[in-house]
Each structure stands twice: as structure tokens, then as C-alpha cells.
C-alpha positions in Angstrom: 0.0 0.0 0.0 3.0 2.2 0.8 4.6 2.0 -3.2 4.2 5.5 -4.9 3.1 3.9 -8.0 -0.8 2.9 -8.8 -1.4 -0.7 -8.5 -4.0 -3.6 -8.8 -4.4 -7.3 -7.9 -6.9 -9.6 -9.3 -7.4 -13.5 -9.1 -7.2 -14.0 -13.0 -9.7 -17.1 -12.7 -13.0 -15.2 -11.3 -11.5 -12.1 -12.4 -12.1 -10.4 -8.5 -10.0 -7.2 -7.9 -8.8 -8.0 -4.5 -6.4 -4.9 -4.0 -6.0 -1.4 -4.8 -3.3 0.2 -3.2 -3.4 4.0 -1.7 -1.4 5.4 -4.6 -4.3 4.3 -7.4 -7.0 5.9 -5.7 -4.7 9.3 -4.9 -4.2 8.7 -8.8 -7.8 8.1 -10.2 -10.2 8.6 -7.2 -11.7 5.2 -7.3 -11.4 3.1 -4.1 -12.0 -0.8 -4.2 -15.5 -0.7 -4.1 -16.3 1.0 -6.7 -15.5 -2.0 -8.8 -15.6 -5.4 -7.8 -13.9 -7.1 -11.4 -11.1 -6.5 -13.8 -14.1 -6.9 -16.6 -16.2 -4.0 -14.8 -13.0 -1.8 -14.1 -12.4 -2.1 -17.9 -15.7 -1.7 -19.0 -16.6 1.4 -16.8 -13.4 3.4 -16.9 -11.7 2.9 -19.9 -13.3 5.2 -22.1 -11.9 4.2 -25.7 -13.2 1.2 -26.9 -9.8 0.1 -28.5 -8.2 0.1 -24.9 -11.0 -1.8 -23.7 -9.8 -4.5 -26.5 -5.9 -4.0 -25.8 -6.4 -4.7 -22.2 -8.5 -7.7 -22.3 -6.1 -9.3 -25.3 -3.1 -9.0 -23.6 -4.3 -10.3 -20.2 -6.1 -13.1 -21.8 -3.2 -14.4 -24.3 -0.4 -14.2 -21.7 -3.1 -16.3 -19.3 -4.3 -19.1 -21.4 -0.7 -19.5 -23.2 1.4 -20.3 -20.0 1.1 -22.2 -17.1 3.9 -21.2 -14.8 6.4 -19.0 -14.4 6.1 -14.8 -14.4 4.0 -13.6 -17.7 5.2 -10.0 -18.5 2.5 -7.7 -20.1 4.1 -5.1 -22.0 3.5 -1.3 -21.5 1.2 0.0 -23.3 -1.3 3.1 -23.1 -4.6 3.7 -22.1 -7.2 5.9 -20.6 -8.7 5.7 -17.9 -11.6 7.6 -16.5 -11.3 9.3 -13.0 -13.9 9.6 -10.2 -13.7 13.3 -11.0 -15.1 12.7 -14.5 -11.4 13.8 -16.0 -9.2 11.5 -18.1 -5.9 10.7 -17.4 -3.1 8.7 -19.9 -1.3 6.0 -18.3 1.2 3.8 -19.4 -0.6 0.5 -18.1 1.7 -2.7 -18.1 1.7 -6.2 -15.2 2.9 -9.3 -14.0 1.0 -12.8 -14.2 2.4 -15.1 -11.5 1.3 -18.2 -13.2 1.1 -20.5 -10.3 -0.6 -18.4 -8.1 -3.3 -17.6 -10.9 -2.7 -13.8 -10.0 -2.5 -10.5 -11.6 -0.6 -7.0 -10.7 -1.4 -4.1 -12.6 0.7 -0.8 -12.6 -0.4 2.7 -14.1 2.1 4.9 -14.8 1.0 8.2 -15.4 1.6 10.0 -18.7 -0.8 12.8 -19.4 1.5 15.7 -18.9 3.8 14.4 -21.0 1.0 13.5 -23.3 -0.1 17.2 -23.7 3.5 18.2 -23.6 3.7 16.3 -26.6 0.5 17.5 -28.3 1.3 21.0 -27.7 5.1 20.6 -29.6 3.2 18.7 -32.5 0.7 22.1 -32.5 3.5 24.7 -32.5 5.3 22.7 -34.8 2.7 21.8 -37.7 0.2 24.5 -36.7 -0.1 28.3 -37.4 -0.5 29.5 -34.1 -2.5 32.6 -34.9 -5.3 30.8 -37.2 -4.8 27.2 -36.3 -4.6 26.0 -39.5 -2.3 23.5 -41.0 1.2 25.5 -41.4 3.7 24.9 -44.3 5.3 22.3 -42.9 2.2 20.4 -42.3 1.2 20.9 -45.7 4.6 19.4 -47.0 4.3 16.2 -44.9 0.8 16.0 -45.7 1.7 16.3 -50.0 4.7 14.2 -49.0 2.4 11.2 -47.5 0.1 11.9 -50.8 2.5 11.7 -53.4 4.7 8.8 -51.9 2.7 6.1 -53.5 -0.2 6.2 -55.5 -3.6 5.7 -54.1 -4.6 2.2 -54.5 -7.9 3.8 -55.7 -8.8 6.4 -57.4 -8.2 9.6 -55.5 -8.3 13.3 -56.3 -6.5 15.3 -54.7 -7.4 19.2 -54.7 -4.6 21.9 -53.3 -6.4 25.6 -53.4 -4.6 28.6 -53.0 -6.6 31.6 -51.7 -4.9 35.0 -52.0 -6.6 38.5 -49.8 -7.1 41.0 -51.8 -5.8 44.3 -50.6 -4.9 42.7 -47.3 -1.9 44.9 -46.8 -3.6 48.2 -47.0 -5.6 46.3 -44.3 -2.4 46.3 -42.6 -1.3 49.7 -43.1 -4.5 51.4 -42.4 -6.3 50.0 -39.3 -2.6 48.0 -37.9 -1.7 44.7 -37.7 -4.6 43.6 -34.7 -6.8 44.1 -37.2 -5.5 42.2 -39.9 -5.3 39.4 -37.7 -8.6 39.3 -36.8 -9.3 39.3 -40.7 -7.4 36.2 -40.8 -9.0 34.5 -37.7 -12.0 35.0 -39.0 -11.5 34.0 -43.1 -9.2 30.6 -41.1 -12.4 30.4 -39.2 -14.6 30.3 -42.3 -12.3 27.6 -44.0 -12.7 25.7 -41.0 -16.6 25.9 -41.2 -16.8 24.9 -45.1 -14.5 22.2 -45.4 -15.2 21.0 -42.4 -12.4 18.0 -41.0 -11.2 17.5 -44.9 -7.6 18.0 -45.5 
């Protein structure tokens, strides 16, 4: 209970969460009864069905495929949903003592990093003013497009859009202004095209 990192145990043949130490519910809110299976824990507080399906594979094949020994489930990353209603990224991996028929999960928690992360990818592919794609997103973006050709038939569209008289926009009223003008024609793109590329 003492360990600074979040953990579970489970019985893996009912499936009965039988421990959750101090550290997971400082982590995530929950306490042990909010839950009373691995099956539940997934199924309410995993939001994204794909993690749901992760989990539950790797659990499973490392269970049915060996019989003794200590089964290593890799790291991999999920999210989980708190008591708070917020979502935080771990790094989930375990341990299946074979012999004893028991599980230990441990969440790492990566959600800072995880914006960290997002945010570089935004300044870096994202005109921070507008939000739209910037030049170098466009060039990875024609890049991925022009590396092979579709297997189907594709069209692909590239439309160049030029303000007319912006500058004297610029001169005139100053350059607050003109970036509104651009927030708001970046803001009509947006509306138009809607998630295309």
C-alpha cells in the first residue's frame, strides 16, 4: 500500500480485484469498491473502446498461453476515467504469477507528457495565430500523398486563396486588425471544409 506507484491485484480465474493500493485511488479517485472485477473496471473506466480491446487481449493471451512462471505484459497506453469525471493517460503494463493464478497491474501516469507532446506537435505543424495547418504540415501532408499512389482512385485538390488588398488592411487599421481578418476567413475555411484536409 506504501509503493508511490498505482497498482492492482486480481485472481485472474473469477476475475475479483482483490487490491488497490493508496497510490491508485490518490491517482484516479476510485477506491476498491467501486468495482468489484477487472471486466467491470475495464468496461466502466476505460473510455476508448480500443483500450478496452488492448487490455483484455493481452491479459487473456499471456493467461491461457502459459502455465507457470512470471507472464510480462508489455507497457502499453490507455485511458482511464477518473472519479472526478477527468481522463488521465497512463502507461498501463503487469505481471501474471502463473502458479498463483494472479495479476498485478501498474499505471504509470503520462498525461503531462501526453499534452507536452501535443502542444510541440501544435507549434510545430500549426499556425499559431489561425490554427490551420502551417507549411510544414502541408509538405508532410503532400509528402504522404505523393509517396505512392492511391490504390484507388483519388483526387487530390490543393487551393490557393490569396486576400485582396490585405496589406492596406495592414497599413491602415494596424496589424490587430488584420489578424482578426485572418482568424475569422481561417475560421470560415474551417466551417466549409469541415475535417477535410
Amino acid at each position: 500500500d506504501a509503493l508511490p506507484v498505482p497498482l492492482s491485484w486480481a485472481t485472474l480465474d473469477d476475475g475479483e480485484i482483490r487490491f488497490v493500493n493508496a497510490a491508485f485511488t490518490k491517482a484516479f479517485g476510485h477506491t476498491q469498491s467501486d468495482f468489484r472485477t477487472v471486466t467491470e473496471w475495464i468496461d466502466r473506466f476505460y473510455p476508448r473502446e480500443r483500450d478496452r480491446q488492448e487490455a483484455i487481449f493481452r491479459w487473456r493471451k499471456l493467461w491461457q498461453e502459459s502455465a507457470e512462471g512470471i507472464s510480462e505484459i508489455d507497457a502499453f497506453e490507455v485511458q482511464i476515467l477518473c472519479a472526478d469525471q477527468t481522463i488521465r493517460t497512463v502507461e498501463h503494463r503487469g505481471i501474471i504469477l502463473q502458479e498463483m493464478g494472479i495479476g498485478i497491474a501498474v499505471f504509470h501516469d503520462i498525461t503531462d507528457r501526453i499534452i507536452a507532446e501535443n502542444t510541440l506537435r501544435r507549434f510545430a505543424q500549426e499556425d499559431p495565430l489561425t490554427g490551420l495547418a502551417n507549411r510544414r504540415m502541408l509538405q508532410q501532408h503532400w509528402d504522404r500523398l505523393t509517396a505512392e499512389p492511391p490504390a484507388s482512385a483519388q483526387t487530390t485538390v490543393l487551393l490557393l486563396i490569396d486576400l485582396d488588398g490585405f496589406k492596406s488592411v495592414n497599413d491602415r487599421f494596424g496589424h490587430a486588425v488584420g489578424d482578426d481578418i485572418l482568424v475569422a476567413t481561417a475560421g470560415r475555411l474551417k466551417k466549409t471544409l469541415g475535417g477535410k484536409e
